[in-house]
FIBA-554074 format. One line per field, with one value per residue (C-alpha): residue number from 0; residue in three letters; x, y, z negated. Coordinates in Angstrom, 3 decimals, decimal comma. Example, Ala and Ser with C-alpha at 12.3 -4.5 7.8 and 13.67 -1.06 7.14 Angstrom:
FIBA-554074
lolo	(0_1)
dovo	(ALA_SER)
x	(12,300_13,670)
y	(-4,500_-1,060)
z	(-7,800_-7,140)
This chain:
FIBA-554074
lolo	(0_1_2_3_4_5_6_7_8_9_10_11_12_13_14_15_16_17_18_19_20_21_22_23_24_25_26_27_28_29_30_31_32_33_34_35_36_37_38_39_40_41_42_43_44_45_46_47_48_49_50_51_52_53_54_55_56_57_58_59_60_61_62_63_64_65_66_67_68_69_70_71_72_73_74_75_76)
dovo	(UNK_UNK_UNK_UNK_UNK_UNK_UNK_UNK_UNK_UNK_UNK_UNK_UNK_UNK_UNK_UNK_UNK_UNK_UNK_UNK_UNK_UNK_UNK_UNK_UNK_UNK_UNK_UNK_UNK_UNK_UNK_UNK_UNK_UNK_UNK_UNK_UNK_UNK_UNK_UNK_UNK_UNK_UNK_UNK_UNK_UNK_UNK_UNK_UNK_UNK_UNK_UNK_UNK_UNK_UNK_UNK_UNK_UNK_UNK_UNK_UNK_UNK_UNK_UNK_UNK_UNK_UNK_UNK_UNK_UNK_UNK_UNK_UNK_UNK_UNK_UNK_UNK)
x	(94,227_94,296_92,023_93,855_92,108_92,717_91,064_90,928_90,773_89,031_88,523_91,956_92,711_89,943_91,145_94,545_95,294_95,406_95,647_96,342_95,685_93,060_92,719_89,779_86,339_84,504_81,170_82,427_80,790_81,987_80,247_81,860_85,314_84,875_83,578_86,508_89,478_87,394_86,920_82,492_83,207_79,809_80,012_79,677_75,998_77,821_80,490_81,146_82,852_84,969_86,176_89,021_88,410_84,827_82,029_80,075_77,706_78,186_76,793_78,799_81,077_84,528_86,717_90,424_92,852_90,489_91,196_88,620_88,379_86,487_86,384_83,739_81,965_83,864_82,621_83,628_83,358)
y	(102,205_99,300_98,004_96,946_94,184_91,764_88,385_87,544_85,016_81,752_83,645_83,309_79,928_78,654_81,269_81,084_84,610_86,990_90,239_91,231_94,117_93,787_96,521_99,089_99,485_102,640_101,687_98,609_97,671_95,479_92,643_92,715_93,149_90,299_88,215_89,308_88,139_84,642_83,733_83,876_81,790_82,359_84,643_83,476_84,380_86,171_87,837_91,261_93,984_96,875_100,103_102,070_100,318_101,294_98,797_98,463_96,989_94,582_97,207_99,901_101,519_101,391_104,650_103,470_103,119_102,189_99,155_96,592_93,733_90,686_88,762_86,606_88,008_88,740_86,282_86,670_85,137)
z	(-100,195_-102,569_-106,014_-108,644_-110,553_-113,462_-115,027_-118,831_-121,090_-119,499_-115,985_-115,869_-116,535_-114,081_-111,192_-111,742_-111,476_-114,180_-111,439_-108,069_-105,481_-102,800_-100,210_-100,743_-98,537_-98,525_-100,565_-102,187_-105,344_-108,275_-107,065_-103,717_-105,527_-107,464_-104,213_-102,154_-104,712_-105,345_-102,101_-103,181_-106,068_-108,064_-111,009_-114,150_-115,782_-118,817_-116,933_-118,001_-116,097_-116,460_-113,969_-115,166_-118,995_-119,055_-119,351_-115,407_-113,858_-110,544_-108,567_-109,791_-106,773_-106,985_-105,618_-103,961_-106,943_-109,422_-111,741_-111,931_-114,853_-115,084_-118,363_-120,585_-123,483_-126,506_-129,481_-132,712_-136,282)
């Protein structure tokens, strides 16, 4: 029962990890994902989150298998 989940972008140069697996909790949310892989290094205020490549919230639940994604906001010009 594992989580699949990936960094982009500057999230990855500052964690140094673009992805890895961490085993799954019954009831664990995005937040708690996020916490477990970064050892409770603070989110970022701007963060934005994805579960199986749709847009989330931190307190969305995650279901064992799921990919989760952390990356900043997309800015464009």
């Amino acid at each position: 029962m594992t989580l699949k989940v990936r960094f982009f972008a500057s999230l990855r140069e500052r964690l140094r990890l673009s992805d890895c697996s961490v085993p799954y909790e019954q009831g664990m949310t995005v937040e708690q994902v996020w916490n477990t892989v970064t050892s409770q290094t603070p989110l970022p205020g701007n963060l934005l989150c994805a579960v199986n490549m749709e847009y989330v919230s931190l307190l969305q639940s995650v279901s064992d298998g799921d990919e989760v994604a952390f990356f900043p906001p997309v800015t464009g010009g």
